[in-house]
N, CA, C and O atoms as a GROMACS GRO file, in nm:
protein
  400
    1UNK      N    1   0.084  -0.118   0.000
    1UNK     CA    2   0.000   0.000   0.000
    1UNK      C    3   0.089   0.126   0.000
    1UNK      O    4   0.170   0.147   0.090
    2UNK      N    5   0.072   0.202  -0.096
    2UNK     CA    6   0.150   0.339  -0.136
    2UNK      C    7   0.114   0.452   0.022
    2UNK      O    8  -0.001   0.446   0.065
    3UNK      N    9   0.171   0.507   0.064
    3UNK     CA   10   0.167   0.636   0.159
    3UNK      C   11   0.116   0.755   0.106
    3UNK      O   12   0.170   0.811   0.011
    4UNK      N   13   0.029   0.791   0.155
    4UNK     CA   14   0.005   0.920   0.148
    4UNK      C   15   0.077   1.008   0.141
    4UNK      O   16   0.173   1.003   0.218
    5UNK      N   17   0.068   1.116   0.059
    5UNK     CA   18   0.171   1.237   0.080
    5UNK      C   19   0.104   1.354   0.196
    5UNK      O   20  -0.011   1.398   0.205
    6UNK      N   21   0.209   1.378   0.268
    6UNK     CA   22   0.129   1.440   0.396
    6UNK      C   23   0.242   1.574   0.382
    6UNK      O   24   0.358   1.575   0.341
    7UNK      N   25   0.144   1.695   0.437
    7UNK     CA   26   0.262   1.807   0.430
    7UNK      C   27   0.234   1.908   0.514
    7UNK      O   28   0.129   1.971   0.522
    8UNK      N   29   0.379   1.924   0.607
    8UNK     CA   30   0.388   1.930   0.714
    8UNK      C   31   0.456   2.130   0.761
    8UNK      O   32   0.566   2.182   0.744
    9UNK      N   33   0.346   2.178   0.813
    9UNK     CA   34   0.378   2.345   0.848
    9UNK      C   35   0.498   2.236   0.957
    9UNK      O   36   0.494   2.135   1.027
   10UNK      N   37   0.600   2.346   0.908
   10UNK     CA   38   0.753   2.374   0.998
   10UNK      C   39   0.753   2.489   1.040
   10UNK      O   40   0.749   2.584   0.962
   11UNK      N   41   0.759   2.508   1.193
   11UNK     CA   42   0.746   2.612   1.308
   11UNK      C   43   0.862   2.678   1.303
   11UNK      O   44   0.865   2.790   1.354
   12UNK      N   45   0.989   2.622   1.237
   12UNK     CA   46   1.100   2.724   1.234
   12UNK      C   47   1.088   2.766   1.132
   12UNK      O   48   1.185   2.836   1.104
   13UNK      N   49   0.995   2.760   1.028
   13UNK     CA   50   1.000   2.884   0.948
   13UNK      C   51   0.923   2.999   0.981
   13UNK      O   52   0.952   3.096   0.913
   14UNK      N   53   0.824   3.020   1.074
   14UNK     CA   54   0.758   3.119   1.153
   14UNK      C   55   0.841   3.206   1.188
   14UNK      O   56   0.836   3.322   1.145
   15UNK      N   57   0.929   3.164   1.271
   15UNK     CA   58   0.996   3.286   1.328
   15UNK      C   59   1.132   3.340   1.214
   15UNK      O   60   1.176   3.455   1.220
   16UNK      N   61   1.179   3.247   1.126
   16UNK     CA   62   1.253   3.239   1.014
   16UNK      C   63   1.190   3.374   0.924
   16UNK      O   64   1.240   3.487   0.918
   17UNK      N   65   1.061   3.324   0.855
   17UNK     CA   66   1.043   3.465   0.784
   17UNK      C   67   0.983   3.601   0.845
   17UNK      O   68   0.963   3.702   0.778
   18UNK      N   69   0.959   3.588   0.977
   18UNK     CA   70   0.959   3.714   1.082
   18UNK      C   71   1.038   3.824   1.098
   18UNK      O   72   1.020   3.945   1.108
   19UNK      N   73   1.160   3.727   1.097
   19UNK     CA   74   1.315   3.758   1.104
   19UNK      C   75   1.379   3.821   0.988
   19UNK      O   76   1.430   3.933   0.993
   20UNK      N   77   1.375   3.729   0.856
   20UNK     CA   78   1.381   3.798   0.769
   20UNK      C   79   1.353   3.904   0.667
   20UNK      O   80   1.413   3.946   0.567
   21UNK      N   81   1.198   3.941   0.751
   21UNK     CA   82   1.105   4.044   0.708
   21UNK      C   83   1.172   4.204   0.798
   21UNK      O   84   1.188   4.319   0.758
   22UNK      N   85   1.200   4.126   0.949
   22UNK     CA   86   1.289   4.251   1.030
   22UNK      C   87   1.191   4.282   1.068
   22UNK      O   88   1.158   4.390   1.018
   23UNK      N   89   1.100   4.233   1.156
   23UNK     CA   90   0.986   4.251   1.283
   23UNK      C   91   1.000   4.169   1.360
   23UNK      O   92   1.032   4.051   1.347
   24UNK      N   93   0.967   4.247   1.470
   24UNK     CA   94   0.966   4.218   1.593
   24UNK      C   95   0.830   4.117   1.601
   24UNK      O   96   0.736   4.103   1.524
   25UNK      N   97   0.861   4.058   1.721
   25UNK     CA   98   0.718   4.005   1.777
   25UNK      C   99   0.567   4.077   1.802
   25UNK      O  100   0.458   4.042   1.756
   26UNK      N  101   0.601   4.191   1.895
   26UNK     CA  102   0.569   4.275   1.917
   26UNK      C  103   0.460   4.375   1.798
   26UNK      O  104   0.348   4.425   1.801
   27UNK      N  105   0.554   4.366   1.717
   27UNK     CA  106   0.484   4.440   1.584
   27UNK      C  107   0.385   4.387   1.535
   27UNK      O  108   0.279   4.449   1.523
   28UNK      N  109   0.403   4.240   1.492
   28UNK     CA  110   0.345   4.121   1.417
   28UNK      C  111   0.232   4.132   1.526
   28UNK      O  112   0.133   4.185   1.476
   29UNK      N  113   0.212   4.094   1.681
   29UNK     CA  114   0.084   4.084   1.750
   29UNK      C  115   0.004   4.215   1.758
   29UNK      O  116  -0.114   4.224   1.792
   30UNK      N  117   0.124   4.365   1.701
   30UNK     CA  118  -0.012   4.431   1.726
   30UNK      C  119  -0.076   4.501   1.595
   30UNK      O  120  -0.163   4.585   1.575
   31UNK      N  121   0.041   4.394   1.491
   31UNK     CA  122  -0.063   4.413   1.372
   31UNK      C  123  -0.173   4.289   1.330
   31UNK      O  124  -0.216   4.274   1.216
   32UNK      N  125  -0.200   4.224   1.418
   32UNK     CA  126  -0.322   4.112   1.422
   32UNK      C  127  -0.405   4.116   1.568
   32UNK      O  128  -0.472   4.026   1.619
   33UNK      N  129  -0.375   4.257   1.620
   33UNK     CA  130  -0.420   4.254   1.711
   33UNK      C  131  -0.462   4.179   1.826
   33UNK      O  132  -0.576   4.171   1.872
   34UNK      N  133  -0.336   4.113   1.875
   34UNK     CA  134  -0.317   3.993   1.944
   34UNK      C  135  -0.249   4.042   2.111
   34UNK      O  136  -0.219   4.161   2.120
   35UNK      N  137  -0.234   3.983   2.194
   35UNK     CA  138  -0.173   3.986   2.325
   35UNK      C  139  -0.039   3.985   2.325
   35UNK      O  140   0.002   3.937   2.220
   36UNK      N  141   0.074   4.028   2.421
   36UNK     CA  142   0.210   4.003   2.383
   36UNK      C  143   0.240   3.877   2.417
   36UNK      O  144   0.156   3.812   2.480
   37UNK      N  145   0.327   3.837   2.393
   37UNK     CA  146   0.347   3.664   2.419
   37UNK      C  147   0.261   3.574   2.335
   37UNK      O  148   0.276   3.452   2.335
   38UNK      N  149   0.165   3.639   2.260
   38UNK     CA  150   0.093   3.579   2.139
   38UNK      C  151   0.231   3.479   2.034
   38UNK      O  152   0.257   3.364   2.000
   39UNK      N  153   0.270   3.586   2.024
   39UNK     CA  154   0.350   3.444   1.872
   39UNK      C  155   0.462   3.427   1.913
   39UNK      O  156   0.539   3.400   1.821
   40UNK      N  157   0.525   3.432   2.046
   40UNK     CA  158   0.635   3.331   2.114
   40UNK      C  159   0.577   3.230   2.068
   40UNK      O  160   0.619   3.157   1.978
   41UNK      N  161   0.426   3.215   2.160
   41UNK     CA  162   0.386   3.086   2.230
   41UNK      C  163   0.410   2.991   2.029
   41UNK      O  164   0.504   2.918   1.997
   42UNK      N  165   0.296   3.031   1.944
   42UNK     CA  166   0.324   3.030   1.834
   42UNK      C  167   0.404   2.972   1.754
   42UNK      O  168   0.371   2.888   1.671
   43UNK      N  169   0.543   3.022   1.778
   43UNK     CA  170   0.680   3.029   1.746
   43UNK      C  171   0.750   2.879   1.763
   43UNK      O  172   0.799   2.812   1.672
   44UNK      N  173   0.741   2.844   1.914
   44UNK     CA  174   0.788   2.769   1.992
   44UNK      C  175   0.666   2.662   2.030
   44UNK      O  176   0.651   2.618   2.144
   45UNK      N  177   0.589   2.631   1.926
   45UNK     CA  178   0.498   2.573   1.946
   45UNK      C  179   0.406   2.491   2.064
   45UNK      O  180   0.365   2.376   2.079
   46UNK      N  181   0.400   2.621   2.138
   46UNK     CA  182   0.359   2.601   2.287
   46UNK      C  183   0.226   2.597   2.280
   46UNK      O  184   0.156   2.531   2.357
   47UNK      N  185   0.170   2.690   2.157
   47UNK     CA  186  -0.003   2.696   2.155
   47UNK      C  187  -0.003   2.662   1.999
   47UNK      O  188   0.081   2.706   1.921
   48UNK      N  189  -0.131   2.559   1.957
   48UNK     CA  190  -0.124   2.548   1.826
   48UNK      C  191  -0.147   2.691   1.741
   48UNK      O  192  -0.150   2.808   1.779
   49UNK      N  193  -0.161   2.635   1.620
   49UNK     CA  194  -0.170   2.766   1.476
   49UNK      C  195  -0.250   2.712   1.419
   49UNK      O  196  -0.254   2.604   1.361
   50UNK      N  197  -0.347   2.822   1.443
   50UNK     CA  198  -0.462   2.765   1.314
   50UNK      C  199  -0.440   2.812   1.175
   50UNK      O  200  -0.369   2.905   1.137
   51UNK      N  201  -0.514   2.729   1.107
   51UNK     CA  202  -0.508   2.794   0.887
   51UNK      C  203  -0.516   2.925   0.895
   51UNK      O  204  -0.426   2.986   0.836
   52UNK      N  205  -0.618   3.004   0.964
   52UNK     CA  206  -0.654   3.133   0.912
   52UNK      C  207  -0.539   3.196   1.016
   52UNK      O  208  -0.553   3.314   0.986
   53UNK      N  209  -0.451   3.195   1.102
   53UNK     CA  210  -0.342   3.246   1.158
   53UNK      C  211  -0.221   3.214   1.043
   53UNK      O  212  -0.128   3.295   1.049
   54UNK      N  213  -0.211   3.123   0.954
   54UNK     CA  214  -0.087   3.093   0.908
   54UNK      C  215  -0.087   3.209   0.766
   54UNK      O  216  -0.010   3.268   0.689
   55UNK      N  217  -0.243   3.189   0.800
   55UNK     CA  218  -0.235   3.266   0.630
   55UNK      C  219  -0.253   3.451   0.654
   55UNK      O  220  -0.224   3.533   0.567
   56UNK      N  221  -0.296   3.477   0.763
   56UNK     CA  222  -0.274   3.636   0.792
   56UNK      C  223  -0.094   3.665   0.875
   56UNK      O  224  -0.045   3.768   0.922
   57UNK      N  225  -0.045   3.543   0.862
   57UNK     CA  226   0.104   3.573   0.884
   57UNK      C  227   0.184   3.613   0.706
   57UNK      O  228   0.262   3.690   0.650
   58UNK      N  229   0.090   3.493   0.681
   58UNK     CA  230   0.186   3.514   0.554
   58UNK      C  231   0.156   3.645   0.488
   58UNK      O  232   0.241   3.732   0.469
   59UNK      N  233   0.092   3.650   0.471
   59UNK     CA  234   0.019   3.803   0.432
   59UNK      C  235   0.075   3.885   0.491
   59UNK      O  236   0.093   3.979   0.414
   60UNK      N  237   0.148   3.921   0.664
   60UNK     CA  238   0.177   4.035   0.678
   60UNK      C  239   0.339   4.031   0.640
   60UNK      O  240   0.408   4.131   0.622
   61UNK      N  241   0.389   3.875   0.632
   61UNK     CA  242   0.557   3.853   0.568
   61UNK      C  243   0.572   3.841   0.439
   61UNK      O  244   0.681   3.800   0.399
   62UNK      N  245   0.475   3.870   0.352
   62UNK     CA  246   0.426   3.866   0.233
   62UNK      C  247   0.511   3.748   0.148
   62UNK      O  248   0.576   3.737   0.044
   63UNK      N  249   0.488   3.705   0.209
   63UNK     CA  250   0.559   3.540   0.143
   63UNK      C  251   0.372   3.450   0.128
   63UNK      O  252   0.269   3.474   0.192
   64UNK      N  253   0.400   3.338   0.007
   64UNK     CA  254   0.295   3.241  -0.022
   64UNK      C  255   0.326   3.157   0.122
   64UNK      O  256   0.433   3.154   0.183
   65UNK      N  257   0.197   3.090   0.157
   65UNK     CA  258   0.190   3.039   0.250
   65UNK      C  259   0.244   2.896   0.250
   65UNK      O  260   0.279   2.818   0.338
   66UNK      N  261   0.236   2.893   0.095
   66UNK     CA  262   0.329   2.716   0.090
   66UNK      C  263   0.469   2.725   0.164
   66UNK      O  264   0.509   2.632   0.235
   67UNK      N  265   0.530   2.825   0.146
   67UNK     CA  266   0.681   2.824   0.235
   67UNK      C  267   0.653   2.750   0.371
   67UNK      O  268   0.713   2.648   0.406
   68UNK      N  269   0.571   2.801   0.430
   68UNK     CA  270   0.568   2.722   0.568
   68UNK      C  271   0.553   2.585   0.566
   68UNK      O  272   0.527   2.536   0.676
   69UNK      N  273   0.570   2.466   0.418
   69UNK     CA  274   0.446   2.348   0.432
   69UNK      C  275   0.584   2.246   0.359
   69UNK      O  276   0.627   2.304   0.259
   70UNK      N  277   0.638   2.151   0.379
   70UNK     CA  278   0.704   2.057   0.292
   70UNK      C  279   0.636   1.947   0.309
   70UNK      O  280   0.570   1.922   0.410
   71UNK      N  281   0.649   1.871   0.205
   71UNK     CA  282   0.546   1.739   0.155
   71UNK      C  283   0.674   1.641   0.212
   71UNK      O  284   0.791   1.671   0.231
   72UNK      N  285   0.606   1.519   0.229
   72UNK     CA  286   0.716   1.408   0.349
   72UNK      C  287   0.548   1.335   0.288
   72UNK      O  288   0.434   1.370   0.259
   73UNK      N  289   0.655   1.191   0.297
   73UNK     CA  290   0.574   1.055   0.302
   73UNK      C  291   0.598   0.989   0.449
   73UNK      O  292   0.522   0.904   0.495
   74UNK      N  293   0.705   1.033   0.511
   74UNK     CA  294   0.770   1.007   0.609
   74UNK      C  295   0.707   0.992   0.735
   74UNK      O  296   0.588   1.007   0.707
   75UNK      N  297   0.714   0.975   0.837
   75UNK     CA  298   0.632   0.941   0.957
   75UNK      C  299   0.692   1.096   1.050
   75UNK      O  300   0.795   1.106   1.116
   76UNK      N  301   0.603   1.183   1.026
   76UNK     CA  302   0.680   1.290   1.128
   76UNK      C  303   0.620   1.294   1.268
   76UNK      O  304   0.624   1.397   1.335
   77UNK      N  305   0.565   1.182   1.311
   77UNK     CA  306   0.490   1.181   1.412
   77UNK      C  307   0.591   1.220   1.508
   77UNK      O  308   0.572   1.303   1.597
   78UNK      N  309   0.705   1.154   1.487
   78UNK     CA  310   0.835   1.180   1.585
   78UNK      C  311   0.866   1.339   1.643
   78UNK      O  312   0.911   1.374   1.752
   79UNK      N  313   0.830   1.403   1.548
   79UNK     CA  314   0.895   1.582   1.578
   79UNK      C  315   0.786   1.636   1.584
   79UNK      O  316   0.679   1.617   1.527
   80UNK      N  317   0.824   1.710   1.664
   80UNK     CA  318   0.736   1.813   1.779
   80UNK      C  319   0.724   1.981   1.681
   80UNK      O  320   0.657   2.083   1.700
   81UNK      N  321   0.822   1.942   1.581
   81UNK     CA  322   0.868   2.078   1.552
   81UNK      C  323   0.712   2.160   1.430
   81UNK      O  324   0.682   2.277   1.403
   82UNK      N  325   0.647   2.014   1.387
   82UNK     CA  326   0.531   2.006   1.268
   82UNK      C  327   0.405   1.985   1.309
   82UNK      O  328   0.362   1.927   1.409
   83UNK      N  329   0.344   2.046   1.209
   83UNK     CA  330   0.180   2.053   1.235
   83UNK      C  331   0.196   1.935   1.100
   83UNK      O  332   0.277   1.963   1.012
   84UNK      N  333   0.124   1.816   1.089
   84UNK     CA  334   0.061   1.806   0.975
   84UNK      C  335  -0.064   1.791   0.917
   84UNK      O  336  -0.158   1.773   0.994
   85UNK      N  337  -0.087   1.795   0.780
   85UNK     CA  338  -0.180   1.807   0.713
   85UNK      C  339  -0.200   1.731   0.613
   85UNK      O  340  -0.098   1.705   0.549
   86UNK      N  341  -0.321   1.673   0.567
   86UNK     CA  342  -0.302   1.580   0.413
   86UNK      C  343  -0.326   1.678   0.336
   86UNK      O  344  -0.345   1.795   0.368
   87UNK      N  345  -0.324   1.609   0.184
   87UNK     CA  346  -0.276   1.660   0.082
   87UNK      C  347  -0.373   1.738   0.038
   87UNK      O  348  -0.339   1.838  -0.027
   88UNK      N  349  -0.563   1.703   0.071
   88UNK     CA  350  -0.618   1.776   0.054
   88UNK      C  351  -0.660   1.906   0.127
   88UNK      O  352  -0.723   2.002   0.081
   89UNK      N  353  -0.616   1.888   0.235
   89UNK     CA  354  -0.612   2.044   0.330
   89UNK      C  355  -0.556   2.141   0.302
   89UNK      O  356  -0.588   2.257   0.329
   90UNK      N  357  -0.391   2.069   0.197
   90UNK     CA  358  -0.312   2.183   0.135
   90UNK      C  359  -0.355   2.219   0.057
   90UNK      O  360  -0.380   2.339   0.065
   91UNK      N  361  -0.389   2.159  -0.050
   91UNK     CA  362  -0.417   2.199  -0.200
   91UNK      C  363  -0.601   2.320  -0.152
   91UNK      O  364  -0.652   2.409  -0.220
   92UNK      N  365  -0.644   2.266  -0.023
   92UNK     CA  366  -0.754   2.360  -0.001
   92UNK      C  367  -0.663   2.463   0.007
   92UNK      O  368  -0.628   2.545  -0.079
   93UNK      N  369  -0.629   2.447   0.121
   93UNK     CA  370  -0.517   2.650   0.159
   93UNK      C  371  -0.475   2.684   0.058
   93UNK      O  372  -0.546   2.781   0.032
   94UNK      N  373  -0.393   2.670  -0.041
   94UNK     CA  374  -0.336   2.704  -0.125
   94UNK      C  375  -0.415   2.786  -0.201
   94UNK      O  376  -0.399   2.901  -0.243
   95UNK      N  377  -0.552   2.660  -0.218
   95UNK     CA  378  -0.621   2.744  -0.323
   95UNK      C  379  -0.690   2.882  -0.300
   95UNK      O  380  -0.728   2.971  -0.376
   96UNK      N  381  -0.692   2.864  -0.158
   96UNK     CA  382  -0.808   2.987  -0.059
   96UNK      C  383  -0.703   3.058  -0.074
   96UNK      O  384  -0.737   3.145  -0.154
   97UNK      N  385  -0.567   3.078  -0.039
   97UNK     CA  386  -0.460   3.180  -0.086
   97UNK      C  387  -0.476   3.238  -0.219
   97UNK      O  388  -0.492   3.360  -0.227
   98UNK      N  389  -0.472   3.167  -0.321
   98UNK     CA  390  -0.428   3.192  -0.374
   98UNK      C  391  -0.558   3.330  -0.463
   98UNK      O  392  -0.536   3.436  -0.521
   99UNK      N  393  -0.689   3.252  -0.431
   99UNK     CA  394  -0.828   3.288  -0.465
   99UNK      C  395  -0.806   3.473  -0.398
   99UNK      O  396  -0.852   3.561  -0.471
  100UNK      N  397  -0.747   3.508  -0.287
  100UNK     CA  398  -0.751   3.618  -0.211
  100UNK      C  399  -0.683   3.746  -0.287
  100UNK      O  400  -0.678   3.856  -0.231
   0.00000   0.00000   0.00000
């Protein structure tokens, strides 16, 4: 039986294109009008991330939201570091991105 392709948001790219955009934390929560300590927690995947959080990030780092997502057949159950998703959840986001 073939594996699913599953594809997996990576939490170090959160703070990765944050960084490379040159904002603060600070900035980012009080341009989503959020609490401070909002996207540590986020960051460091202390509190989950929902779709419609990944995609008003990407929007304010103006990067496509696929950056955050690599496809793995692989068992990432092991790392703490991934959200995953099947293939049709992506190809949904993508498309709701892309539709915006």
């Amino acid at each position: 039986m073939q594996e699913s392709c599953k594809w997996k948001f990576d939490l170090s790219k959160l703070r990765l294109a944050r960084t490379r955009k040159g904002l603060s934390q600070g900035v980012v929560e009080d341009a989503l009008d959020k609490t401070k300590g909002w996207l540590s927690r986020k960051e460091n995947g202390l509190s989950p991330i929902t779709i419609d959080e990944i995609e008003r990030l990407s929007n304010i780092y103006g990067i496509d939201v696929a950056y955050f997502f690599s496809s793995s057949v692989e068992d990432s159950s092991k790392s703490t570091n991934y959200v995953v998703i099947n293939e049709e959840e992506f190809k949904s986001l993508i498309k709701e991105v892309a539709c915006k």
